[in-house]
C-alpha positions as CSV (number, residue, x, y, z in Angstrom):
1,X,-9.2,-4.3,-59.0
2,X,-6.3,-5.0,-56.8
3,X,-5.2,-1.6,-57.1
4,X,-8.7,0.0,-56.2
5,X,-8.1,-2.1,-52.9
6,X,-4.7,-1.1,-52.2
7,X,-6.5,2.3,-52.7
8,X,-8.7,1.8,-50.4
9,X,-7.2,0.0,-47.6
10,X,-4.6,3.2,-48.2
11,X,-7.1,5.6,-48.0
12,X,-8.6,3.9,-44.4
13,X,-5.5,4.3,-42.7
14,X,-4.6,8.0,-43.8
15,X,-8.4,8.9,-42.3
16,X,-7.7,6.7,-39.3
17,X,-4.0,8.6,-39.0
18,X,-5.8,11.6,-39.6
19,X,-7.9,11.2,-36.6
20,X,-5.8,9.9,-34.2
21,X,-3.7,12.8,-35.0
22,X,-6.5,15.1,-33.9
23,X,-6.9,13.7,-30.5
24,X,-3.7,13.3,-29.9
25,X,-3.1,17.4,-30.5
26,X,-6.5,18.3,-28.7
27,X,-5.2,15.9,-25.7
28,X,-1.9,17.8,-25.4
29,X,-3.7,21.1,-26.1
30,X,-6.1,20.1,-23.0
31,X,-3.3,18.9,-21.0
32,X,-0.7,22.0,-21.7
33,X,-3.9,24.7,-20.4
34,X,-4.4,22.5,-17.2
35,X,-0.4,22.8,-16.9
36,X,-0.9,26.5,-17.5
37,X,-4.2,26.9,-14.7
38,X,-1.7,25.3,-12.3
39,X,1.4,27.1,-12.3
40,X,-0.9,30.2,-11.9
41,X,0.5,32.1,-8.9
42,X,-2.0,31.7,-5.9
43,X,-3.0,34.7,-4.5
44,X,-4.4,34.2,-0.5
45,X,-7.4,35.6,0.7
46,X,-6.1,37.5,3.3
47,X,-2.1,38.2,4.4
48,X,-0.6,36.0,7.0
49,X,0.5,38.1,9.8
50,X,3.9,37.7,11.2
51,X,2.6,35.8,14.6
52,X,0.6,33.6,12.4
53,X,3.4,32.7,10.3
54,X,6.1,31.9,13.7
55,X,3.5,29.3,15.1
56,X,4.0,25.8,14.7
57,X,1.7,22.4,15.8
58,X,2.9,20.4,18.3
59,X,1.3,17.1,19.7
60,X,1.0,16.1,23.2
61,X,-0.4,12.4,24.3
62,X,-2.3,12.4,26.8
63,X,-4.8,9.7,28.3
64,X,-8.5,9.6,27.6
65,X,-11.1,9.7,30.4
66,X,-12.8,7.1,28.6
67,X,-10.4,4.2,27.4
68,X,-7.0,5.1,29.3
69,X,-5.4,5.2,26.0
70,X,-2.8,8.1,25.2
71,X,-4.4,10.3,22.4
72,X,-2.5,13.2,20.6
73,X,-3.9,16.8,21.7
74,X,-3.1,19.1,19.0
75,X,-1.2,22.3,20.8
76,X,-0.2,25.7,18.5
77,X,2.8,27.4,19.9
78,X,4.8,30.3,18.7
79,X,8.5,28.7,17.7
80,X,10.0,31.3,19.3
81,X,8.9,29.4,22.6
82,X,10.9,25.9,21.2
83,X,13.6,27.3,19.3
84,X,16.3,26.9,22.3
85,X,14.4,24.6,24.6
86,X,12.0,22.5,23.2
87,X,12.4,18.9,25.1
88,X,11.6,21.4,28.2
89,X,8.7,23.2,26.9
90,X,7.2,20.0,25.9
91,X,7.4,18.7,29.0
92,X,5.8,21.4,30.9
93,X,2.9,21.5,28.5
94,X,2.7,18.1,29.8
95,X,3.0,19.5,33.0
96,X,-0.1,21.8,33.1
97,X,-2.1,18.9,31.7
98,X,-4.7,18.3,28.7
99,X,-7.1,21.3,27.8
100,X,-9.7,19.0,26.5
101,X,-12.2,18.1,28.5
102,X,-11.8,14.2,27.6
103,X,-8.7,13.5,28.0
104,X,-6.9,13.9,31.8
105,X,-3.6,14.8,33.0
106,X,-0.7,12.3,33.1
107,X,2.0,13.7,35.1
108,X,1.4,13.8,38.5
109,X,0.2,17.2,40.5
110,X,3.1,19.4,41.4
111,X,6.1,18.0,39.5
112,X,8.7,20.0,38.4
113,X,11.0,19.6,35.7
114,X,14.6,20.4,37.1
115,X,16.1,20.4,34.1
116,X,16.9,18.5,31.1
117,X,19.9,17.9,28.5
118,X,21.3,16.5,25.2
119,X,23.5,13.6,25.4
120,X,23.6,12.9,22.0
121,X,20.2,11.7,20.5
122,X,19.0,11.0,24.0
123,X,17.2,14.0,26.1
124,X,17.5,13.4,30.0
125,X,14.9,14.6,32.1
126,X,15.3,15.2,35.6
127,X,11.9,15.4,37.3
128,X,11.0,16.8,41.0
129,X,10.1,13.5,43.8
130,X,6.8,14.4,42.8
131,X,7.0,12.4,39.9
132,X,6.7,9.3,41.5
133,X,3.3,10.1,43.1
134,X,1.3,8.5,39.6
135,X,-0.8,5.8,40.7
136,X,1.0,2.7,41.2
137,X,-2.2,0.4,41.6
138,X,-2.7,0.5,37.7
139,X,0.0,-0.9,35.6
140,X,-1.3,1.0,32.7
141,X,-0.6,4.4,34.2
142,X,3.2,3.9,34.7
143,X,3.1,2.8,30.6
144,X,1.3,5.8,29.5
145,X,3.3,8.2,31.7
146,X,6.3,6.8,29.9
147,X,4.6,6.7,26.2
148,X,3.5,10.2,26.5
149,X,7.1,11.8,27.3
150,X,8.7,9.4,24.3
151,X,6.1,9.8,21.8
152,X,6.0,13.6,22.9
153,X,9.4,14.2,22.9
154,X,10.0,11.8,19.6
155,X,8.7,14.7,17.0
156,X,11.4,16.5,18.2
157,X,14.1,15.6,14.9
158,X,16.9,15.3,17.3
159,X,15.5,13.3,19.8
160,X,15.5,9.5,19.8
161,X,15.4,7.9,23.0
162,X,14.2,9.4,26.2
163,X,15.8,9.0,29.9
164,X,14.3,9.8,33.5
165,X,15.6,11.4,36.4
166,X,14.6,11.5,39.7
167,X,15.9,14.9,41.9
168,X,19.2,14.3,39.8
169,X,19.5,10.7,39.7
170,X,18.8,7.5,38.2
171,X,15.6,5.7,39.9
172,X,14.8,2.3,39.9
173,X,11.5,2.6,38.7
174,X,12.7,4.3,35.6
175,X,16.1,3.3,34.7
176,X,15.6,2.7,31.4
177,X,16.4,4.4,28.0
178,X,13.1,4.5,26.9
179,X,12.9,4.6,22.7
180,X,9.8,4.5,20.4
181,X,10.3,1.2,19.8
182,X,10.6,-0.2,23.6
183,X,7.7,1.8,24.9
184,X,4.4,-0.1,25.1
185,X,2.1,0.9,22.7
């Protein structure tokens, strides 16, 4: 009797071992196929052409018609175009304003960017007088005009803090180092 149940309770657990052993080897079957189906080299629908595969998406903040706020506008340019001057470029895409039809331009009309350099993780700008014609009535427009160059200029990996010229020299309107961080967002 007591060996019939020893039998038994043995003979539970070999079936229950049995089947756990079954679904343990169809789950790693399963999971070594999807393994498989994944490392399957992918095979495009169509070539990418040499132009395609030299542009590059940039952002550029810009205010909206409708809430003043500075909104990205998505920009595709050829890297060819940034590869040796890309805090200047960025800046006169700026320049020539939005192309969307909600959001309007933030530099003002007929500024010129003089020239610009590296001073470690800081790009200088030096802007034409014409800079200083943005509308000084509305605090907000000074703070955008300021956000848009940093958080423009920021996806650049070298560049960190932002400073602003006027004609070649330092302004008192804008003589700070202006950073991510200590623009107003």
């Amino acid at each position: 009797m007591k060996n019939k149940k020893i039998f038994i309770i043995f003979l539970i657990l070999l079936i229950i071992i049995l089947v756990a052993g079954y679904f343990v080897i169809k789950y790693l079957k399963e999971k070594n196929n999807k393994q498989e189906e994944i490392t399957e080299e992918y095979t495009p629908q169509e070539e990418i052409s040499e132009e395609q595969s030299r542009q590059t998406i940039v952002s550029l903040y810009f205010p909206s018609k409708e809430t003043k706020e500075l909104v990205p506008e998505a920009r595709m340019i050829d890297i060819k175009e940034i590869l040796n001057d890309a805090s200047d470029k960025l800046v006169n895409l700026l320049i020539e304003g939005p192309k969307s039809d909600t959001e309007e331009r933030i530099i003002p009309e007929n500024t010129k960017l003089l020239k610009t350099y590296m001073e470690g993780d800081c790009v200088t700008l030096d802007f034409s007088a014409e800079f200083l014609n943005y509308d000084k009535t509305d605090e907000k427009t000074k703070e955008n005009l300021i956000n848009s160059l940093v958080n423009t200029l920021t996806q650049l990996t070298e560049v960190n803090k932002v400073k602003i010229l006027i004609d070649g020299s330092e302004n008192e309107e804008f003589n700070d180092v202006y950073t991510i961080e200590s623009t107003v967002t």
